[in-house]
C-alpha distance (Angstrom), angle and dihedral (degrees) to the residues before:
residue distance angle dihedral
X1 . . .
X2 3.75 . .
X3 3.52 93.8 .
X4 3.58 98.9 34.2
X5 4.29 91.8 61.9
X6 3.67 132.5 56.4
X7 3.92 115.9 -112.4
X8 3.83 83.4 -109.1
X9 3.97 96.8 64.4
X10 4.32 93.8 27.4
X11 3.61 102.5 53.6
X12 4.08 100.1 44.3
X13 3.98 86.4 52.7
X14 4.02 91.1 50.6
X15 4.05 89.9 44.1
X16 3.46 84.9 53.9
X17 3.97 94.4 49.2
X18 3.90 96.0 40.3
X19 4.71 88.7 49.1
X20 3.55 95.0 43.6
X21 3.97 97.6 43.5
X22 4.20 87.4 52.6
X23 3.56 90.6 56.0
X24 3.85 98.5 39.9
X25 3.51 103.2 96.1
X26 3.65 92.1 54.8
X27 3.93 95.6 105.2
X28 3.95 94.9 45.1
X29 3.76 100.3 113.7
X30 4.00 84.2 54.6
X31 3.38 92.9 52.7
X32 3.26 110.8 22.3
X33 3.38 93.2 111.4
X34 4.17 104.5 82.3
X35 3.63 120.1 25.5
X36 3.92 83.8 -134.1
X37 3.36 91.0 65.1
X38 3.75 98.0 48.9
X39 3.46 92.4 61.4
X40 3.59 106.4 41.7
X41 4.19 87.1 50.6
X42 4.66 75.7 47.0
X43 3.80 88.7 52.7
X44 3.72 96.0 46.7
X45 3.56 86.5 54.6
X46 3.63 85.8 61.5
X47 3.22 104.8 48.6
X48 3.82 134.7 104.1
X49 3.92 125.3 -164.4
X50 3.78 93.5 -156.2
X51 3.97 135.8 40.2
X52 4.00 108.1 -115.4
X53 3.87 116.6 -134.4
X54 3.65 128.8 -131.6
X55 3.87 129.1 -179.8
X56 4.11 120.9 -144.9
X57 3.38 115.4 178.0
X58 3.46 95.6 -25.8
X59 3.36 98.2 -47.7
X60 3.77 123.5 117.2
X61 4.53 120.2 -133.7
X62 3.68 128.7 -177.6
X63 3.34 124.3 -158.2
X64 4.15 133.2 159.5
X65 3.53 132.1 154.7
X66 4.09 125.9 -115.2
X67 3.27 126.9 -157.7
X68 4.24 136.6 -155.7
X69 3.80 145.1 143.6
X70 3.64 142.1 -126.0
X71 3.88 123.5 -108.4
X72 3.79 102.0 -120.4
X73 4.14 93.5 -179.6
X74 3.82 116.2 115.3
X75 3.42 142.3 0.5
X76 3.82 98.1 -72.2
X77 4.44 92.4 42.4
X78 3.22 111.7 132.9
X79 3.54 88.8 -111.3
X80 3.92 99.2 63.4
X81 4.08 86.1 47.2
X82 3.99 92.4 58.5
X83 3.47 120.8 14.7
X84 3.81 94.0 -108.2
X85 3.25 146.3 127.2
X86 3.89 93.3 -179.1
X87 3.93 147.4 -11.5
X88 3.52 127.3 -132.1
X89 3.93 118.8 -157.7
X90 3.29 138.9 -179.5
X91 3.88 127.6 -156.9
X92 3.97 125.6 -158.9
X93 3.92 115.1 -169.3
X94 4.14 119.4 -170.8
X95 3.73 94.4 -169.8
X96 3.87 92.4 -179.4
X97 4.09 89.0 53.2
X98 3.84 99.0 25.5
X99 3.52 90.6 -127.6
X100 3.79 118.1 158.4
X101 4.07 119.3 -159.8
X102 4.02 112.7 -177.2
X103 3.28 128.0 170.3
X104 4.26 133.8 161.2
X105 3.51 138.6 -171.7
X106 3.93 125.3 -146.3
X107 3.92 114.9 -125.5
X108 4.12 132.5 -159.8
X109 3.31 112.5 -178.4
X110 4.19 128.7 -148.9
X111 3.54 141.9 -171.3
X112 4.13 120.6 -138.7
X113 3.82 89.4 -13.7
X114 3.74 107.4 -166.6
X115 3.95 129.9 129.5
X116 3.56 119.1 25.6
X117 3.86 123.3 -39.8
X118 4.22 111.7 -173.4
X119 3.87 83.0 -178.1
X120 3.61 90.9 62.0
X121 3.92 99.5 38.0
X122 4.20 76.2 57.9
X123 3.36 95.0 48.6
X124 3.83 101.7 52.4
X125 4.14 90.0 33.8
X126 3.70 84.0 61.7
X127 4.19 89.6 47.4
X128 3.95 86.3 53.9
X129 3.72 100.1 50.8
X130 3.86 91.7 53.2
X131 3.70 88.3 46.2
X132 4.21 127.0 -0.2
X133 3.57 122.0 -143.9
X134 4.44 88.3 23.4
X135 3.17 116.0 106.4
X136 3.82 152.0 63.4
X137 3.11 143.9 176.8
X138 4.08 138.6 -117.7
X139 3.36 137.3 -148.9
X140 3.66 129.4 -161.2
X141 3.45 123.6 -153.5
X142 4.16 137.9 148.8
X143 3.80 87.6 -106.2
X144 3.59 94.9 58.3
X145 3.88 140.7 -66.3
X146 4.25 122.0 -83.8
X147 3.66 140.1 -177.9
X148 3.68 136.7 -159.1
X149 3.83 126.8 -173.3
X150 3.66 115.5 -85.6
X151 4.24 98.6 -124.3
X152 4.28 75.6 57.3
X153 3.17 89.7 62.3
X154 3.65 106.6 39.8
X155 4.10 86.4 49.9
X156 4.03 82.8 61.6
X157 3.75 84.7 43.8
X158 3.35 86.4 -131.4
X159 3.93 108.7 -54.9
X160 3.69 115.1 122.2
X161 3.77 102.9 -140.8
X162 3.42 88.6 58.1
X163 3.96 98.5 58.0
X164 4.03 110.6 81.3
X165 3.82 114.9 -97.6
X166 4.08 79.8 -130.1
X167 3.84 91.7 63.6
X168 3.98 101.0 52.9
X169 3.59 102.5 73.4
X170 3.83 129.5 172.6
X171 3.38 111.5 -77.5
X172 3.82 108.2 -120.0
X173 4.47 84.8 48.4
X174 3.90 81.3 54.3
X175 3.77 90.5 60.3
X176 3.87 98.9 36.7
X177 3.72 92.5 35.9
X178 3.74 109.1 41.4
X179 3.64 112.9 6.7
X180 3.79 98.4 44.0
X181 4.15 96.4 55.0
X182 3.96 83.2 33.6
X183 3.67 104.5 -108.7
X184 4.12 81.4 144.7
X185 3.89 129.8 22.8
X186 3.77 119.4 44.6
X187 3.81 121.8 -140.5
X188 3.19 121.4 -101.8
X189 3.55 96.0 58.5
X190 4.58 116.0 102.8
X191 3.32 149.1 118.3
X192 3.63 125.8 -88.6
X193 4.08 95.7 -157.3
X194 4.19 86.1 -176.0
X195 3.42 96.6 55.2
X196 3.64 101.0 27.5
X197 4.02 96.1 -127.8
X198 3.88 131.1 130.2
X199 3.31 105.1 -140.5
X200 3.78 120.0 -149.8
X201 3.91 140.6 -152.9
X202 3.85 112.7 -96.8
X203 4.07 115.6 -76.2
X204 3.63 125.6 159.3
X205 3.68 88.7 -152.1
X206 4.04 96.5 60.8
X207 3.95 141.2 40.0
X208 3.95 113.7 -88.5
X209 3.44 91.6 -118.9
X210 4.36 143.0 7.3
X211 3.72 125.5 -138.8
X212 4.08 107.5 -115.7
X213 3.21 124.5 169.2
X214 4.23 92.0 -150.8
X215 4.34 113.7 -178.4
X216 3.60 84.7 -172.1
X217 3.61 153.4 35.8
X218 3.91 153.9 151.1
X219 3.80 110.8 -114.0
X220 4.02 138.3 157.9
X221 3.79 123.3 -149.6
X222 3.92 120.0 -172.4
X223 3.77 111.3 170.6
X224 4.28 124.9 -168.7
X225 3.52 114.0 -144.2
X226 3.57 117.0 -162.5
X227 3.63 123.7 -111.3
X228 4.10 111.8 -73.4
């Protein structure tokens, strides 16, 4: 989205990413207990109660971040029907134009990841058939949280040691670094909380969109607002 934003709007979201990702491992011996719990305590991080405000040339954008996760109870949790733990989205309004840029990105979540983990090469193959090119994956650890791109980690099939110490980045530099400009995550691809649909990036091969019921998520919102 790096060339879709001014400077003004892109940079403040990345700052954002890149502070709160340094301090995010912070309340890992509280809950390091349940992956779950890592990342809701992650998310929270994340998370801003209010849109912040910035003025280009007169004209007025929003943006903020929100943040949920997946259920991953049962057979039928939302986690079991794609792979993921979590979604992050973000949303680009041009009020004056009516333009409407969205775009997500598919998360699984792990704690200590190192050898090789089948569940997890499952877990994100099942992200990239719903949607290619959007996901990733996170690891916890007491050090500090990462991510690497999901088609990373399925070329490892899974195993850590074989992914490149280049590709597993920390996590909140994964957001502002390769999500944000769209390294990773395609648009197309968000969550329609009224209707309770995941909406997906055009493929012949799949339905447009799957039913979830999802109680939480990861999503940024910048809004322009024409000059006043």
């Amino acid at each position: 989205m790096k060339d879709r934003l001014p400077i003004e709007v892109f940079d403040p979201i990345a700052r954002h990413f890149k502070k709160v990702g340094r301090r995010a491992h912070r309340d890992w011996g509280v809950n390091k207990a349940h992956e779950d719990s890592l990342t809701g305590a992650a998310f929270a991080d994340f998370h801003m109660r209010r849109s912040r405000k910035v003025l280009v040339d007169s004209t007025e954008w929003r943006w903020r971040v929100r943040t949920r996760k997946f259920g991953s109870g049962g057979k039928a949790s939302e986690e079991r029907r794609t792979g993921a733990d979590g979604i992050v989205e973000i949303e680009v309004r041009h009020l004056p134009s009516g333009m409407l840029d969205l775009k997500g990105l598919l998360v699984q979540a792990k704690k200590e990841w190192s050898g090789a983990d089948p569940r997890l090469a499952g877990q994100v193959r099942r992200m990239e058939e719903l949607a290619p090119g959007c996901s990733a994956a996170v690891d916890y650890s007491p050090r500090g949280y990462s991510a690497a791109a999901g088609t990373v980690v399925l070329e490892a099939e899974g195993n850590r040691r074989r992914v490149p110490d280049s590709d597993v980045v920390p996590l909140g530099d994964f957001l502002a670094d390769r999500f944000l400009p769209c390294e990773v995550g395609l648009r197309g691809l968000y969550y329609d909380a009224r209707r309770e649909l995941l909406h997906l990036p055009p493929n012949p091969a799949r339905p447009d969109a799957v039913a979830l019921f999802i109680p939480e998520r990861l999503r940024i919102e910048v809004v322009e607002i024409g000059p006043r």
